[in-house]
LUMTORGU-76457 format. One record per residue (C-alpha): x, y, z. Coordinates in steps of 0.25 Angstrom, whole numbers, plus 5000, padded with zeros to 4 digits. Layout:
LUMTORGU-76457
+------+------+------+
:    x :    y :    z :
+------+------+------+
:    X :    Y :    Z :
...
+------+------+------+
This chain:
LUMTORGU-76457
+------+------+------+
:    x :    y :    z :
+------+------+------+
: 5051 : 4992 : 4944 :
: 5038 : 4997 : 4953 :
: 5043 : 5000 : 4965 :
: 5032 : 4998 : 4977 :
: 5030 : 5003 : 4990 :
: 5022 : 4992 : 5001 :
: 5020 : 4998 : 5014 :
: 5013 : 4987 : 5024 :
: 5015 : 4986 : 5038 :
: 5015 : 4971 : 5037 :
: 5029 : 4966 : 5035 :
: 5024 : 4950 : 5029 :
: 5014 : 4958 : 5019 :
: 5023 : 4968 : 5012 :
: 5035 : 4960 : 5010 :
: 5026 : 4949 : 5004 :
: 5018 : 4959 : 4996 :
: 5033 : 4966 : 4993 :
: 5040 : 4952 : 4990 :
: 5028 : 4949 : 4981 :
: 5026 : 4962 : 4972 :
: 5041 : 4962 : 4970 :
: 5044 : 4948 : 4964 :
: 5032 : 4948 : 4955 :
: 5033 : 4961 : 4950 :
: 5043 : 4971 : 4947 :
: 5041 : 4980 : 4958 :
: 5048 : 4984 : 4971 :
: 5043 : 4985 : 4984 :
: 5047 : 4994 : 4996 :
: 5041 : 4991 : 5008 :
: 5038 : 5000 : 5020 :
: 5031 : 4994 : 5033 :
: 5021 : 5006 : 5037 :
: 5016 : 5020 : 5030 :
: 5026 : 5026 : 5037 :
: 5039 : 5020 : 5030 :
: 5029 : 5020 : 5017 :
: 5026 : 5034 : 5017 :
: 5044 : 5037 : 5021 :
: 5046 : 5028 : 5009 :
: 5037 : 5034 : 4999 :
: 5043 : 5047 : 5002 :
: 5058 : 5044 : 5000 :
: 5058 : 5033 : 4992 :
: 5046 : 5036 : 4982 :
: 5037 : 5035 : 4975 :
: 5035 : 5021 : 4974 :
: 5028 : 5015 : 4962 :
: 5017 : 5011 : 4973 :
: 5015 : 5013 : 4987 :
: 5008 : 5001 : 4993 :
: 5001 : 5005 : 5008 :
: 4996 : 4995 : 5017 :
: 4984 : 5003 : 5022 :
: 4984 : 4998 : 5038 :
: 4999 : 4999 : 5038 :
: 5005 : 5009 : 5049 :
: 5003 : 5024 : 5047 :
: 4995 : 5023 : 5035 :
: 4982 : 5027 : 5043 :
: 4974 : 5019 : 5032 :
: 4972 : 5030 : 5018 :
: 4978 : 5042 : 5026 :
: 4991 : 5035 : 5023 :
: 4987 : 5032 : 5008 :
: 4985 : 5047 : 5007 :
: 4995 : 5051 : 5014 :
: 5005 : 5042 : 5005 :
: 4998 : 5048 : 4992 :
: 5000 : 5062 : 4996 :
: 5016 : 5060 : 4994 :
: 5019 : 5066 : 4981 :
: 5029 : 5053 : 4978 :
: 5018 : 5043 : 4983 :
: 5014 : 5036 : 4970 :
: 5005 : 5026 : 4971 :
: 4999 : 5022 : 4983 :
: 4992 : 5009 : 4984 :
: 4984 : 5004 : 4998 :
: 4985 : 4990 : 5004 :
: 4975 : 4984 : 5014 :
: 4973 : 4969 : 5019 :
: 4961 : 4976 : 5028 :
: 4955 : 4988 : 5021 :
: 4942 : 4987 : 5016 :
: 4937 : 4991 : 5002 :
: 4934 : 5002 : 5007 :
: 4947 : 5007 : 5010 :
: 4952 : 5004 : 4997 :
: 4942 : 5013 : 4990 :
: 4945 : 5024 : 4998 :
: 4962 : 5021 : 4997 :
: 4959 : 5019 : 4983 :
: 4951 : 5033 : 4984 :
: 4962 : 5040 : 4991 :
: 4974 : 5037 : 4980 :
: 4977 : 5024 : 4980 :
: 4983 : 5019 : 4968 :
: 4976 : 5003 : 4973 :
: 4971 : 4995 : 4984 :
: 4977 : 4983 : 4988 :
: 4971 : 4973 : 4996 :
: 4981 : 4963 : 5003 :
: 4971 : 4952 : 4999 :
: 4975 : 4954 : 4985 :
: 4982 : 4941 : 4979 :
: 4999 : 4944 : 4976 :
: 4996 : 4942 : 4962 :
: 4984 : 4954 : 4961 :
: 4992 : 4961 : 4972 :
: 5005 : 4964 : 4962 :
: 4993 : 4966 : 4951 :
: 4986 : 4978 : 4960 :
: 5002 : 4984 : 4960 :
: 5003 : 4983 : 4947 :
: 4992 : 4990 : 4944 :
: 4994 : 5002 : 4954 :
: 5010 : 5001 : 4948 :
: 5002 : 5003 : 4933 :
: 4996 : 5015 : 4937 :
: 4983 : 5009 : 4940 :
: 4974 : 5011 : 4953 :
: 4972 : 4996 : 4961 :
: 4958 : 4993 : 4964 :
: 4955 : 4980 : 4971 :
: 4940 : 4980 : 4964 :
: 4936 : 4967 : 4971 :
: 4940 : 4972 : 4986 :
: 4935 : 4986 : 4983 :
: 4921 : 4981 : 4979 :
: 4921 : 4976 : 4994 :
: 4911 : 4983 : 5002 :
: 4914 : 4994 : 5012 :
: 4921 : 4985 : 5023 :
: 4919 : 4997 : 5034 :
: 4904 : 4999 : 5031 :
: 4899 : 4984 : 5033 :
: 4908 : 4985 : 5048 :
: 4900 : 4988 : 5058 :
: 4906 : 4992 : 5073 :
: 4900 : 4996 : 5083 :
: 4904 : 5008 : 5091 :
: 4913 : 5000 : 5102 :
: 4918 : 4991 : 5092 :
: 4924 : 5003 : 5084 :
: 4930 : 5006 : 5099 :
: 4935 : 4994 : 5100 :
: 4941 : 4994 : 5086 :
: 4947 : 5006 : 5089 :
: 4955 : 5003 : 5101 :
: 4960 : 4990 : 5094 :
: 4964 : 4999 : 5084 :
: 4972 : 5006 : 5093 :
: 4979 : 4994 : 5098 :
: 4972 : 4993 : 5112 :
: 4968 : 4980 : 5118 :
: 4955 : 4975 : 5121 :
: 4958 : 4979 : 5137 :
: 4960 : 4992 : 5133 :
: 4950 : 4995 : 5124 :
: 4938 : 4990 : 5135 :
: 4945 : 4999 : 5144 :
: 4944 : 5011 : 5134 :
: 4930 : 5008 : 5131 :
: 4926 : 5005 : 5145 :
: 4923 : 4990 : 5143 :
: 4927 : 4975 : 5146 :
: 4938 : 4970 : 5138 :
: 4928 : 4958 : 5134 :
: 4919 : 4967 : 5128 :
: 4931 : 4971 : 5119 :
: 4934 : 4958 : 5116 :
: 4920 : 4958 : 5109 :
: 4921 : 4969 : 5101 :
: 4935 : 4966 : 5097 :
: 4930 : 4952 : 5092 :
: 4916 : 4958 : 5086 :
: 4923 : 4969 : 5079 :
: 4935 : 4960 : 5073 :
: 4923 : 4950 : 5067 :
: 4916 : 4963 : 5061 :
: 4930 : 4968 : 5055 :
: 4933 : 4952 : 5052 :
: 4946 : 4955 : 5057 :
: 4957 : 4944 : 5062 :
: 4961 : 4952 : 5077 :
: 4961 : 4964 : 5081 :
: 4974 : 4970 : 5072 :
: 4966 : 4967 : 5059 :
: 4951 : 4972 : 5066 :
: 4960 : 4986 : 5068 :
: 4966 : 4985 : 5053 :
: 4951 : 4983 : 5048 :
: 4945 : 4994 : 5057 :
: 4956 : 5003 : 5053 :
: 4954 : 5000 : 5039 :
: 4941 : 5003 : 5038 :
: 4940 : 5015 : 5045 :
: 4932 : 5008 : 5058 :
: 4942 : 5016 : 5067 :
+------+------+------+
């Protein structure tokens, strides 16, 4: 039996992806909530088969945790997952020692493939979303939007970040909606996660 790693901060999206991988295959999941527990658990309870990282999780600090992970001398393999990286992410995760890529668009079925793979010994590389182009590159913000990106980054409210940048809060409120549409993100939580993601902040 494969024993598996899956550390996600999203509670509803690991125990699917754990429920699923464990009755369809034989492999068995532990589960860690952020890099933190991840990186405790690999240390005294590894190596794992496969360590599976959610790459906007908590304290991963997008690849410096993948790296930081690799550099254990128990690590095994280290696969990254993302619902919001870009290709171009992936190539440099893949770059960096990353035993696959695993977008969280993948179907279950091709999902418990791609583990396979990496289990096999094998290197997953998602061709079709790596052939994407460079997401970062075809974004372009201007000057105060990447301000305002940034402070939504760090949690502020619109009010705050007008009075940081010495504007009306309205004026926010147009960048906010302006830079979401650019990012084609659903609110502000997910316009942060993409920015992160591809290195905008």
């Amino acid at each position: 039996m494969s024993e598996i790693l899956l550390a996600d901060d999203h509670e509803l999206v690991r125990e699917t992806i754990a429920a699923y991988l464990e009755a369809s295959s034989d492999i068995r999941v532990v589960q860690a909530a952020d890099f933190v527990q991840a990186l405790e658990l690999v240390k005294t309870s590894g190596p794992f088969d496969l360590v599976v990282l959610d790459y906007t999780m908590p304290g991963m600090d997008g690849l410096d945790g993948l790296r930081k992970l690799l550099s254990l001398p128990n690590a095994g393999a280290v696969a990254v997952m993302s619902g919001t990286a870009s290709a171009d992410v992936a190539r440099r995760a893949l770059e960096a020692g990353a035993a696959g890529f695993l977008p969280k668009t993948l179907s279950p079925d091709t999902l418990l493939s791609a583990v396979q793979h990496i289990l096999e010994g094998e290197v997953y590389r998602p061709l079709q979303f790596l052939s994407q182009k460079a997401d970062a590159l075809s974004v372009k913000l201007t000057p105060r939007e990447r301000d305002v990106l940034n402070g939504i980054c760090e949690g502020k409210s619109n009010k705050e970040i007008a009075r940081d940048l010495g504007v009306q809060e309205v004026t926010i409120k147009l960048h906010v909606k302006t830079l979401s549409r650019k990012l084609d993100a659903r609110n502000r939580t997910h316009a942060a996660m993409i920015g992160r993601d591809l290195d905008l902040v």
